[in-house]
N, C-alpha and C positions, 0 to 999 in steps of 0.2 A: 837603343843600344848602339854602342861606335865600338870600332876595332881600329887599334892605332898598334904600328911598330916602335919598340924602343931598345935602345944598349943600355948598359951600366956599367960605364968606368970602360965604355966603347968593347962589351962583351955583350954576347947576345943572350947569356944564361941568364935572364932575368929572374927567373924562378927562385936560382937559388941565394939569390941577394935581401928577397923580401918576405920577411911572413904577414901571409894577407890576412887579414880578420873581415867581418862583416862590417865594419864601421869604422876600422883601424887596421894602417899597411906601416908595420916597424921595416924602416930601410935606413940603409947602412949612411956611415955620414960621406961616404965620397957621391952621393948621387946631390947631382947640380940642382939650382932652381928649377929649371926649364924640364929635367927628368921628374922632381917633383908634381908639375904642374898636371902631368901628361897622365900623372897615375889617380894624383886626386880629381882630375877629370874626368875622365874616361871609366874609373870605378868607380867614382865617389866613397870615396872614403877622405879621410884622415890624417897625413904621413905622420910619424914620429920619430926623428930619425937617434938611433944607436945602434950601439953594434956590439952584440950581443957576446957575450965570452971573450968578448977583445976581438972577435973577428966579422968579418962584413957579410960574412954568409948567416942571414938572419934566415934566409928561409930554410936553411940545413938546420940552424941551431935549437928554431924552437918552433912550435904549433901555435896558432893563437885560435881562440876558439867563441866569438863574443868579446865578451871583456874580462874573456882568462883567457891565461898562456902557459903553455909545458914547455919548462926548460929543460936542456940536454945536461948532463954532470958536468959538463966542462961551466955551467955556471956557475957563481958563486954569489957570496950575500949581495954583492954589488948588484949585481942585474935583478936580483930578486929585488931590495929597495927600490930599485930606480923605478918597474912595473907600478910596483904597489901604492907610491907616490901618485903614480898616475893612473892611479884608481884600477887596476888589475887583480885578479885574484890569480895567485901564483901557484904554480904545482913544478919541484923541481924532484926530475928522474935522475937518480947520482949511480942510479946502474947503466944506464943506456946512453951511447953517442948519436948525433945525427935524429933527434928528434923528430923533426921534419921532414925526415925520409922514411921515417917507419911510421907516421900518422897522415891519414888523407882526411881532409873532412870538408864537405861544399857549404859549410855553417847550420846543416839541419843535421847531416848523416857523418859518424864517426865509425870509419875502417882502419881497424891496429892491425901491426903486421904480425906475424907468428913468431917473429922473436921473441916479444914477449910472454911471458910467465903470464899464470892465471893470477894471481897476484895483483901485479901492476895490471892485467887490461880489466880487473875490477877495480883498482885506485883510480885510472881515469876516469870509468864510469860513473864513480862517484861524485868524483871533482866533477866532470865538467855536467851532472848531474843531466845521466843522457842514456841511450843504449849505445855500449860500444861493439861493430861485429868484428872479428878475428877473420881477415880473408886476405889472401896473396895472390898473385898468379906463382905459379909452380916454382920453384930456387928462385922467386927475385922475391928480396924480403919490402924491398925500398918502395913499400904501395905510394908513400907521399908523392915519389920522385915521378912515376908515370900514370898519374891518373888525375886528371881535373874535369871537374862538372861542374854547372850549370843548372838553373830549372830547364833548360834547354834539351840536355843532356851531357854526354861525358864523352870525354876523350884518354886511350888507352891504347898502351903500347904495343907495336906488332904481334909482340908474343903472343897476346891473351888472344885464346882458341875460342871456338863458338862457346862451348862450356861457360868461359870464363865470361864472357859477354854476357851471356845471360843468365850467369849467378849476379856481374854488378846492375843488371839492368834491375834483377828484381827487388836488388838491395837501395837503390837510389829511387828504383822508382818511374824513372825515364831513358828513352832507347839512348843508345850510343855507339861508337864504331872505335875501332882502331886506325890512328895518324900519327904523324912527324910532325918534329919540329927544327928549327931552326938546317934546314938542306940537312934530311936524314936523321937527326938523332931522336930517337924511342923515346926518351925519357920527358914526355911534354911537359910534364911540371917541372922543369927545370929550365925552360923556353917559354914559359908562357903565363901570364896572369888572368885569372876570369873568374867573373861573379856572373850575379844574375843584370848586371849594370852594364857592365862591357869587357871588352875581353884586349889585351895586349899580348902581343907577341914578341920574339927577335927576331933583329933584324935581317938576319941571314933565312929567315923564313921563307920559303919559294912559295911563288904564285897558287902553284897545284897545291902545297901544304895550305897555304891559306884558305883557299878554296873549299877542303877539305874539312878545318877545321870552323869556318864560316858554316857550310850546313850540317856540321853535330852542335854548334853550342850557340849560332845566332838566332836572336827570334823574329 
């Protein structure tokens, strides 16, 4: 497993530029060759690059889950063919924005946020043919935006209390702590890429965060 620093488009929210899959990372079309390389390195995966809803934030716009992907309402037939072409099985929410903020998933375990209706967190269940759990930390709806895991474990933002620690511990499965990312901001998935392959951060990332997030999700 390797940990590497990277920008995109010389920002350090790398999170919310990419949506990672297990085998496939859709990134937006201003990331360079050289940012390319560093992702299908270091994760192994994939890249595919579009930009989803006409905008470069692929990992706000949609989930990818395997070789399906929840798009957000802002897509349209465009993005749905473009998937499908490329061998996707497609599921578009025309109620919900920001997809990728309200789904966390480390490609075994799916957490939808309580925005959601009973309704739709049984349509994804279905779709990505899975158990989906319904869990938040307290008024923050955006589980995608502060929660990345690992078989290693997971990383979660300051807020979440011991409670909340160890409701995701028993939902994942594996220990985890609360970190930072990129000098101070809560929201790690918005800073940071990581599987069980390797893990990327931004570049604004300090020592002690690294450090940090080195002994929750390194193996």
């Amino acid at each position: 497993m390797e940990i590497a620093k990277l920008d995109i488009d010389n920002m350090p929210h790398i999170g919310i530029f990419v949506a990672l899959g297990k085998d496939f990372a859709i990134v937006p079309d201003i990331l360079t060759d050289k940012e390319e390389k560093v992702i299908e390195n270091i994760l192994k995966v994939k890249c595919i690059r579009y930009n989803i809803a006409g905008s470069q934030m692929n990992g706000v716009m949609a989930k990818v889950f395997h070789k399906k992907i929840i798009l957000s309402k802002t897509s349209d037939k465009e993005d749905v063919d473009f998937f499908k072409k490329k061998g996707f099985e497609v599921l578009l929410l025309d109620a919900y924005f920001a997809i990728g903020n309200l789904i966390f998933t480390d490609q075994k375990t799916v957490i939808v946020s309580k925005e959601f209706d009973t309704k739709t967190v049984k349509r994804i269940g279905e779709f990505l043919d899975t158990d989906v759990i319904q869990y938040q930390i307290p008024q923050l709806p955006a589980i995608g935006s502060y929660l990345v895991a690992n078989k290693n474990g997971f990383a979660v933002l300051p807020n979440a209390g011991p409670t909340d620690i160890k409701k995701i511990e028993t939902i994942l499965k594996v220990k985890g702590n609360i970190a930072t990312i990129n000098y101070g901001d809560s929201f790690v998935a918005n800073g940071m890429l990581a599987n069980d392959k390797g893990i990327i951060v931004g570049s604004k990332t300090t020592g002690y965060e690294l450090i940090r997030i080195n002994d929750i999700l390194y193996d």
